[in-house]
C-alpha positions in Angstrom: 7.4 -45.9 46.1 8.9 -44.6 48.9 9.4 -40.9 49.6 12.5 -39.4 47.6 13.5 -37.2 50.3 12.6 -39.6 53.2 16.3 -40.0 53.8 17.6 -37.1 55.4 14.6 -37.2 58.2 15.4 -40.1 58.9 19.2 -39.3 59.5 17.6 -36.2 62.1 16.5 -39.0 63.8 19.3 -40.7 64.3 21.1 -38.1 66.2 17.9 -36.8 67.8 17.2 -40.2 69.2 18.3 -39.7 72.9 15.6 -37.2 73.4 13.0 -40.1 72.5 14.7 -42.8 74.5 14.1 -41.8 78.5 13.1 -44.9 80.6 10.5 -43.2 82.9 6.9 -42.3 81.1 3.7 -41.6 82.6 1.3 -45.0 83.1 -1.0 -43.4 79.9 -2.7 -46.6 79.0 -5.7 -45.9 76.9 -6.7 -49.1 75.4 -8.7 -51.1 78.4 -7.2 -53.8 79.6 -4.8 -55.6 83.2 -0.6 -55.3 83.3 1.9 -55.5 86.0 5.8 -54.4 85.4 8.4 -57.5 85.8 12.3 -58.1 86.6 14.1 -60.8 85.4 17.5 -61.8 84.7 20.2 -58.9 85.9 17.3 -55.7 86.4 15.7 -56.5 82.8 12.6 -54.1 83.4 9.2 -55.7 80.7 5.7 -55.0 81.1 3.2 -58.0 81.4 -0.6 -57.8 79.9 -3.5 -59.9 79.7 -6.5 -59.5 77.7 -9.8 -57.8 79.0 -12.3 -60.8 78.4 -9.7 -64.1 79.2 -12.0 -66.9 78.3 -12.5 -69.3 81.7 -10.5 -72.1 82.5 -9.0 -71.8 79.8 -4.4 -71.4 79.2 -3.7 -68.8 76.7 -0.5 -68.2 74.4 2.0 -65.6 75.5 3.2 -63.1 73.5 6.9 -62.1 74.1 7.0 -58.6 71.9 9.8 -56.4 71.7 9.7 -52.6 70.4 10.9 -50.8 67.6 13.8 -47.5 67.3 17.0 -48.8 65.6 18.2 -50.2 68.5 18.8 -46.8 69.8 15.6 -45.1 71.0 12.2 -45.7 72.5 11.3 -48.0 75.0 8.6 -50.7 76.2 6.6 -48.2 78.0 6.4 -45.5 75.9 2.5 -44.8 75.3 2.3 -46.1 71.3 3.8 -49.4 72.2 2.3 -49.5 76.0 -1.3 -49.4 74.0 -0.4 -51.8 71.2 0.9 -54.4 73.1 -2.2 -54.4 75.5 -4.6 -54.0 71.6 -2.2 -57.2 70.8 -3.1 -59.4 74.4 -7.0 -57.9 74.0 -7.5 -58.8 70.0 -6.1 -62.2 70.1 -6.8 -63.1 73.8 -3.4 -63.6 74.4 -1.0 -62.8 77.8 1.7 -60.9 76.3 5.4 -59.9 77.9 6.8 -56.2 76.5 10.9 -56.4 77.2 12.5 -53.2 77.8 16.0 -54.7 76.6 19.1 -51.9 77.0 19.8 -49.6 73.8 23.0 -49.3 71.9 23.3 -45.3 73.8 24.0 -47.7 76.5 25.0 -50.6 75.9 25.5 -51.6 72.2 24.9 -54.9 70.8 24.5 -57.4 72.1 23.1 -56.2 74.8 20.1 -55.9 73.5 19.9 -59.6 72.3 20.9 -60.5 75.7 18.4 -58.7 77.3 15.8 -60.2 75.1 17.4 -63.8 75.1 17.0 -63.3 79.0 13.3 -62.9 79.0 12.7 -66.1 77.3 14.7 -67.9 79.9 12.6 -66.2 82.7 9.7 -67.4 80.7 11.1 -70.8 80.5 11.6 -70.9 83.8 7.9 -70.9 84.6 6.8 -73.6 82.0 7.3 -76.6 85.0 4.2 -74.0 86.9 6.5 -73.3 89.3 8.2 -69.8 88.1 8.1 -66.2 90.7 5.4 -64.9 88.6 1.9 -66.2 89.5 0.3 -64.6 86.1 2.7 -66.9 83.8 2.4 -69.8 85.9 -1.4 -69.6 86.3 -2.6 -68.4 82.6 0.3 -69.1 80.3 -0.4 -72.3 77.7 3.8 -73.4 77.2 3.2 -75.2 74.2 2.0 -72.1 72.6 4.9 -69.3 72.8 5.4 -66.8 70.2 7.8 -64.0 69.6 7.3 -60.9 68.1 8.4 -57.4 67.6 8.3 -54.4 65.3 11.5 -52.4 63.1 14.5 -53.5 65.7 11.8 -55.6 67.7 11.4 -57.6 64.7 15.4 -58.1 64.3 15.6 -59.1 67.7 12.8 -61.6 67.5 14.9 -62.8 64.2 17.8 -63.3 66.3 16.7 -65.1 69.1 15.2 -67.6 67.0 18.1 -68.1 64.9 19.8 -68.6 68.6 17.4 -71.1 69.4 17.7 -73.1 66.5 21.4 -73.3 66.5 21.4 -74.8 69.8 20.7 -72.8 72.7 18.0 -74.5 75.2 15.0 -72.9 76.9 14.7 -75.2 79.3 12.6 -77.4 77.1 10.7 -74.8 76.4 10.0 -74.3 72.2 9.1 -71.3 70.4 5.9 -72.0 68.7 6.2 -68.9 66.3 7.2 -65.9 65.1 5.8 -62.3 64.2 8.2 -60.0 62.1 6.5 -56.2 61.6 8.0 -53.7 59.6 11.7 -55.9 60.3 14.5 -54.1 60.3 17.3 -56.1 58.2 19.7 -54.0 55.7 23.0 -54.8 53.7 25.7 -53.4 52.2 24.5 -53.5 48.3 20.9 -52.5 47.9 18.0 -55.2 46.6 14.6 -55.4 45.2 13.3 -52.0 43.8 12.3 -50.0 46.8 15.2 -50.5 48.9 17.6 -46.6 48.7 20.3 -46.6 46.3 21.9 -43.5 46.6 25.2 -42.5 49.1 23.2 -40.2 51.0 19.7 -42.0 51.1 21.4 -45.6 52.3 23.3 -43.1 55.1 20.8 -43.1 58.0 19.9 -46.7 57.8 23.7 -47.3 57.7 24.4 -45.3 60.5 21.4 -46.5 62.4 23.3 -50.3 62.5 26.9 -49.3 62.6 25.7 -47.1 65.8 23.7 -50.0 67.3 27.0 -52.3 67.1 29.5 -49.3 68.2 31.0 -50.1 65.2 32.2 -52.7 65.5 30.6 -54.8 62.6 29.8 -54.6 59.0 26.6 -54.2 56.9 26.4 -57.9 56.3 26.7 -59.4 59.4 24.5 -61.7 59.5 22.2 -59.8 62.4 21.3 -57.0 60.3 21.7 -59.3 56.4 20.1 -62.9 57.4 19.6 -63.1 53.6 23.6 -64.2 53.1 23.5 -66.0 56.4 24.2 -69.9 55.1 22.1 -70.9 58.6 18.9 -69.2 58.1 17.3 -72.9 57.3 17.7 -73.2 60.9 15.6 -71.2 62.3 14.2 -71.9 65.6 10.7 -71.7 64.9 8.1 -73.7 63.9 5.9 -71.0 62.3 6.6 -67.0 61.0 4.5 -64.0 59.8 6.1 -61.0 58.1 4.4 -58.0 57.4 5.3 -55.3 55.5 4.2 -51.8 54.5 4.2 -51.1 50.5 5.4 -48.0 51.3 8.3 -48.8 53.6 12.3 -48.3 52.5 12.6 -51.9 54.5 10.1 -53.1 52.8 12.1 -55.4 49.7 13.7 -56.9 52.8 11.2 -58.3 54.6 9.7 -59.7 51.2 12.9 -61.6 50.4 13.8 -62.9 54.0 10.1 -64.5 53.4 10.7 -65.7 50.4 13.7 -67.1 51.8 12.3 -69.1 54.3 10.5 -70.3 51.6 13.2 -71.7 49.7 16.2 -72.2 51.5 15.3 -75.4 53.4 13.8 -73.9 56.1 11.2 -76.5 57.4 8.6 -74.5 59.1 5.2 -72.6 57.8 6.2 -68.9 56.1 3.2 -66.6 55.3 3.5 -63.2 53.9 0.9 -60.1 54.7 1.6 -57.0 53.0 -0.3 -53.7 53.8 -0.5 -49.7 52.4 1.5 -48.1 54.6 4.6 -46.4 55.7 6.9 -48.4 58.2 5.2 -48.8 61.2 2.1 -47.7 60.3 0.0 -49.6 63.0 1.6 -47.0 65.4 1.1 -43.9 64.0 -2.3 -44.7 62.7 -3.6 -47.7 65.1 -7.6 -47.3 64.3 -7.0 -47.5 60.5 -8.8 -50.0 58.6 -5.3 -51.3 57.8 -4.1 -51.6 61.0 -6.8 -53.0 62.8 -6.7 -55.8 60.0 -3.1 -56.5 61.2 -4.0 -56.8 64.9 -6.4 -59.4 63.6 -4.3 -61.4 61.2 -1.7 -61.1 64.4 -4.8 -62.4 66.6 -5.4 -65.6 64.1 -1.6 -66.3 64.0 -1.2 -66.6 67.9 -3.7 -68.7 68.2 -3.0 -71.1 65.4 -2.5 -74.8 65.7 
């Protein structure tokens, strides 16, 4: 279960947010390993990795991951998130693309899915060989591109692939699959038996969507509540991993939007990985037994047929 008086730290965090969320940290890198920083679209900023051993002659999948912080905090750089994604390109052999997409302090949503919806079409834009960046066009397999984030990463990811399969073209380009950590989706009436109940413990994860669309949409759009969302069978992917952490307020969430895939009519491959754990647990403890199984379960995924 998760901790009864989780709640009201987790509303300190909302308001304490913009002290987390400046756009300038030192290059702190400590997991080995090769990355340039990008532009695309209008300024985007991302950070591009490739693994420490690349196999020869050989194209690899790319990895297009987007961070965590309700939308309102943190950022592609920042050092937890810097090292991951560089442990994600090393463990699975894998060029991967971190998007620093704008927060809702900014800009609020959509902005962010903009942002994120841009880097895919600079990705796309390379798959002819022919793109500006010589790492993408050299090493990048095109028939093997995932997307993946972590909290609001793996919202984003959700909703660029429900974007995808309702229509909107990559340039050819398909999304192979998906990888949901930790995924931040909420409602207005609480589900499954972990989720918070109460006024005051549903208040910060409230507030953390209602800030992240100025207010200017409800608890169940379906962004934030793709279980109600009568289009989830058409999701734009052709495979997705959610994880989850037993120990997680988000964690019933993630469960059911599996479980949805599932059963709604969704024709792609679902699996489910749950591990002990508090929500985003491969960041605060990245050398844990648990963790390090995650970044190989993530490894096996991106490089599935």
């Amino acid at each position: 279960m998760a901790p009864k008086h989780a709640a009201p730290f987790l509303l300190l965090f909302v308001f304490f947010a913009p002290a987390l969320s400046a756009r300038h940290y030192p290059d702190t890198l400590l997991v080995p390993g090769h990355h340039k920083d990008v532009k695309f679209g209008n300024g985007v900023p991302a950070r591009l990795y490739l693994p420490t051993s690349p196999p020869p002659n050989k194209k690899l999948p790319l990895v297009v991951f987007f961070h965590g912080g309700a939308f309102i905090t943190f950022s592609a750089f920042l050092p937890p998130y810097d090292d991951y994604v560089q442990s994600i390109a090393n463990a699975g052999n894998v060029v991967a693309l971190s998007v620093e997409y704008t927060l809702a302090l900014e800009r609020p949503l959509p902005a962010a899915y903009e942002d994120s919806w841009a880097a895919l079409e600079w990705v796309a834009s390379h798959s002819s060989g022919n793109g500006p960046e010589p790492w993408l066009n050299q090493l990048v397999d095109f028939e093997k591109v995932y997307i993946a984030g972590d909290s609001a990463g793996g919202n984003i990811a959700h909703n660029l692939a429900m974007k995808h399969g309702l229509g909107s073209s990559l340039e050819g380009l398909e999304i192979d699959g998906m990888a949901l950590i930790c995924p931040f989706f909420w409602g207005s009436q609480a589900i499954g038996k972990q989720e918070p109940r109460g006024v005051i413990s549903r208040a910060p994860f409230n507030l953390d969507w209602l800030t992240a669309v100025g207010f200017h949409s409800g608890l169940d759009d379906y962004r934030i509540n793709p279980l109600i969302d009568p289009n989830l069978p058409k999701l734009g992917v052709k495979k997705a991993l959610v994880i989850t952490a037993n120990q997680d307020p988000l964690r019933d969430r993630g469960f059911y939007y599996y479980q949805a895939l599932r059963s709604d009519g969704w024709k792609g491959d679902a699996q489910y990985l749950e591990y002990n754990g508090w929500h985003d647990f491969q960041l605060v403890t990245p050398f844990s037994e648990d963790s390090q199984n995650m970044l190989q379960q993530l490894s096996k995924f991106f490089n599935s047929e």
